[in-house]
C-alpha positions as CSV (number, residue, x, y, z in Angstrom):
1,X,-115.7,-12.5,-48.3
2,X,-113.0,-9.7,-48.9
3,X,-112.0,-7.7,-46.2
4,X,-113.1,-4.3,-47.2
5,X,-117.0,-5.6,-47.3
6,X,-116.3,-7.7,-43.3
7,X,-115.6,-4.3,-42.6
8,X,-118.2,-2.3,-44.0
9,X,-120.7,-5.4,-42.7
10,X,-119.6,-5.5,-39.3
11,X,-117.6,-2.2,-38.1
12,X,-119.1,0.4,-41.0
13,X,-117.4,3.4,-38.7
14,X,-114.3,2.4,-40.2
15,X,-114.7,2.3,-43.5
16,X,-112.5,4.8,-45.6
17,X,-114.3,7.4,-47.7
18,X,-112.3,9.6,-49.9
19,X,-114.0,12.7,-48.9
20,X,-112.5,13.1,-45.2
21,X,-108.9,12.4,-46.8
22,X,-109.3,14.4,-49.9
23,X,-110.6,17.2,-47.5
24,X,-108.2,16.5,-44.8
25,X,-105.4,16.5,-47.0
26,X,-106.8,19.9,-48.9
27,X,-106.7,21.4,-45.3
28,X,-103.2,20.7,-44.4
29,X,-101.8,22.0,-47.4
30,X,-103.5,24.8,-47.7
31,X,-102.5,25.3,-43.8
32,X,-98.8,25.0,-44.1
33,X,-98.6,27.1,-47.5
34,X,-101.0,30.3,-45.6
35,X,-99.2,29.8,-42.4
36,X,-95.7,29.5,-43.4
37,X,-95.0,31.0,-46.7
38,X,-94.3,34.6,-45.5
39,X,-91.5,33.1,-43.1
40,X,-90.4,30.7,-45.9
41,X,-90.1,33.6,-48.9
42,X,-88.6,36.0,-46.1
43,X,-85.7,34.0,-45.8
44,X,-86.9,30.6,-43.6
45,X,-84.8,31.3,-40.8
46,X,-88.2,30.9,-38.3
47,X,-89.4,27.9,-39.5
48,X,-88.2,25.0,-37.5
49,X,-89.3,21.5,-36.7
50,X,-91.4,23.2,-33.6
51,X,-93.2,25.5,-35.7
52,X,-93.9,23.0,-38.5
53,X,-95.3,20.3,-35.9
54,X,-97.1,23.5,-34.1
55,X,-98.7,24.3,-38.1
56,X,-99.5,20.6,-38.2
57,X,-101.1,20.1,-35.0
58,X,-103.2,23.3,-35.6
59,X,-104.1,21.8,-38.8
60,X,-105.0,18.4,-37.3
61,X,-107.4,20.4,-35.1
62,X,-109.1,22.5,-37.5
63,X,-109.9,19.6,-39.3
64,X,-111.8,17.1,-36.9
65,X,-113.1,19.8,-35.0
66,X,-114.8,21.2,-38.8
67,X,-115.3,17.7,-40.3
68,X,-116.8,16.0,-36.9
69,X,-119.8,18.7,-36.5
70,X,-120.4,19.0,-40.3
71,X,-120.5,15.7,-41.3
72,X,-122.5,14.8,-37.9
73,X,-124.7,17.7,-38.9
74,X,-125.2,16.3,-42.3
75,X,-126.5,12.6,-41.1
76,X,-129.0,14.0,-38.4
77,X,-130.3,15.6,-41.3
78,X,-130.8,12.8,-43.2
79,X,-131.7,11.2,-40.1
80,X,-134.8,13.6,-39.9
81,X,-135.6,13.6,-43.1
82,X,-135.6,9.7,-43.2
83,X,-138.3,10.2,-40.7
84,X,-140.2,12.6,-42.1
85,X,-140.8,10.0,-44.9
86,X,-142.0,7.4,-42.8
87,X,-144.5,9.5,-40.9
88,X,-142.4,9.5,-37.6
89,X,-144.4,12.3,-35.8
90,X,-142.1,11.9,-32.6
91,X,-139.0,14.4,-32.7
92,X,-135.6,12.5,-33.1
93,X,-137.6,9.3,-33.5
94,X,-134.4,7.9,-35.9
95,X,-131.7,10.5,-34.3
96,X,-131.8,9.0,-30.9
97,X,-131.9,5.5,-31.8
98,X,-128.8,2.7,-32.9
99,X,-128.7,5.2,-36.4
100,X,-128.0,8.3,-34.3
101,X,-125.4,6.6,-32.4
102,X,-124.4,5.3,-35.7
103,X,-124.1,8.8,-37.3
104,X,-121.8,9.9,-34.7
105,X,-119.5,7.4,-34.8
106,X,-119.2,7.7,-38.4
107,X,-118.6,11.2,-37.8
108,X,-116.1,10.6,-35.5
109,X,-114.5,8.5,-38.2
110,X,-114.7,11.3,-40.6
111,X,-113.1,13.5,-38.6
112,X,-110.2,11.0,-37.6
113,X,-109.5,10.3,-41.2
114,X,-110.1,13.9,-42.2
115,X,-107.5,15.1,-39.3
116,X,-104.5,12.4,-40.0
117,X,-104.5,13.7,-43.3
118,X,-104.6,17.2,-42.8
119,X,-102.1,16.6,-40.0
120,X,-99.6,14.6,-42.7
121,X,-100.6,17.1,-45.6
122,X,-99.2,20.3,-43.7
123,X,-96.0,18.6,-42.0
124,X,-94.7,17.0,-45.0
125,X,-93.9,20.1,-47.1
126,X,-92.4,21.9,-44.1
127,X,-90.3,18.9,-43.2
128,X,-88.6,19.7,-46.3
129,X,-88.5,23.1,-46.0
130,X,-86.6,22.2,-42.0
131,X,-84.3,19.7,-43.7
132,X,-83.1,21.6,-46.3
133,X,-83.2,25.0,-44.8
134,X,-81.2,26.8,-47.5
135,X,-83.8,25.5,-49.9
136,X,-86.8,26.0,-47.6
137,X,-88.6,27.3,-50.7
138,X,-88.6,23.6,-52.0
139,X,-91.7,23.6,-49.6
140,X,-93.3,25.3,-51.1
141,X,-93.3,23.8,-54.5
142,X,-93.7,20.2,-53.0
143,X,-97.0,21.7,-51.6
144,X,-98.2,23.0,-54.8
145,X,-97.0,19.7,-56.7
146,X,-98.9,17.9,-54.1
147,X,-102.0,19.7,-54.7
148,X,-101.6,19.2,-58.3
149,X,-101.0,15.3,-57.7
150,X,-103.9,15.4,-55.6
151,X,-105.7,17.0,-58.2
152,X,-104.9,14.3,-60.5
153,X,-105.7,11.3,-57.7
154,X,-109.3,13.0,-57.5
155,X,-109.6,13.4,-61.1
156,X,-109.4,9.7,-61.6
157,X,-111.1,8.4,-58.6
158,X,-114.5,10.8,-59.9
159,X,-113.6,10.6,-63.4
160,X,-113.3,14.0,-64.1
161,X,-110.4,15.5,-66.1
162,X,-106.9,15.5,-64.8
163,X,-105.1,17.8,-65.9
164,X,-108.3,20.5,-65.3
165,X,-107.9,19.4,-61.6
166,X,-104.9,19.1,-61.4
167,X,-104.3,23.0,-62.1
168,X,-107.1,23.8,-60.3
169,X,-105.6,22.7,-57.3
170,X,-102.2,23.8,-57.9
171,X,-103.3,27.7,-58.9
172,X,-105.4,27.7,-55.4
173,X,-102.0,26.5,-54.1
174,X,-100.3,29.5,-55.9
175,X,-102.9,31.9,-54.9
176,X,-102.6,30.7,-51.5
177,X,-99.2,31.1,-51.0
178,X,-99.3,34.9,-52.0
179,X,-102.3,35.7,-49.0
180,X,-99.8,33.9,-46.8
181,X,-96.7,36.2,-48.1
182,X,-98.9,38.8,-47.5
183,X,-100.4,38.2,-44.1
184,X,-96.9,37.0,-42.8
185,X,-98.4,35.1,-40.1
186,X,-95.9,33.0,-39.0
């Protein structure tokens, strides 16, 4: 028996979904290029290793704390409405059984998965951007090329067109860098 299905048998909280990291990663991103862009086109003299670890932890946070209650919220639901098609008059007849403790440990691992990439996805631009701090605009084209390589990773895991996603995901990169320039937040 492969690995992969021992796990999904046995310890199904751990299995990895490509939602939480495609979401998580989207997150981080998206997190470093609003946060850090107006530092990083006005010169990148504030943007340090402690800021880039402060974007990433914040990123980190955002995530589980947004992925663990929607995707908790999302299997109660199903939870419910699994019982409203058996006839289960009693309320939380499923949710407070093994499937609601179930649900929330998959949640959990959601939000874990979700957060360690968000948390990766925003510090690795802004590494680059603290390494190379005359070239602390490279950032901000790693970002947008990771978007665009995420874009492509998607693509082919759903089967959708590459390149489509691909620049979907880079232009929202784009577009986001230019509300961060313009906010200036950090």
């Amino acid at each position: 028996m492969r690995l992969s299905r021992l796990i999904a048998l046995h310890w199904p909280w751990l299995r990895v979904r490509g939602g939480p990291i495609v979401l998580g990663l989207i997150d981080g991103i998206t997190n470093a290029l609003g946060l850090s862009s107006g530092s990083i086109l006005r010169g990148g003299s504030a943007l340090g290793l402690g800021l880039s670890l402060r974007v990433a932890t914040f990123a980190l946070a955002t995530a589980a704390f947004a992925i663990f209650v929607s995707q908790y919220v999302d299997l109660r639901f199903a939870l419910i409405g699994a019982a409203k098609h058996l006839n289960l008059l009693k309320r939380g007849a499923l949710a407070t059984t093994r499937l609601g403790r179930a649900a929330r440990r998959n949640a959990l691992a959601d939000a874990a998965q979700a957060s360690t990439a968000s948390f990766a996805g925003a510090l690795l631009p802004l590494v680059a951007a603290v390494a190379f701090p005359d070239y602390a605009w490279l950032a901000l084209v790693i970002a947008v090329g990771m978007l665009a390589l995420l874009g492509v990773v998607t693509a082919r895991r759903i089967q959708g067109n590459a390149a489509s996603w691909a620049a979907g995901l880079a232009l929202a990169g784009v577009i986001i860098i230019g509300i961060g320039a313009e906010l200036n937040i950090a």
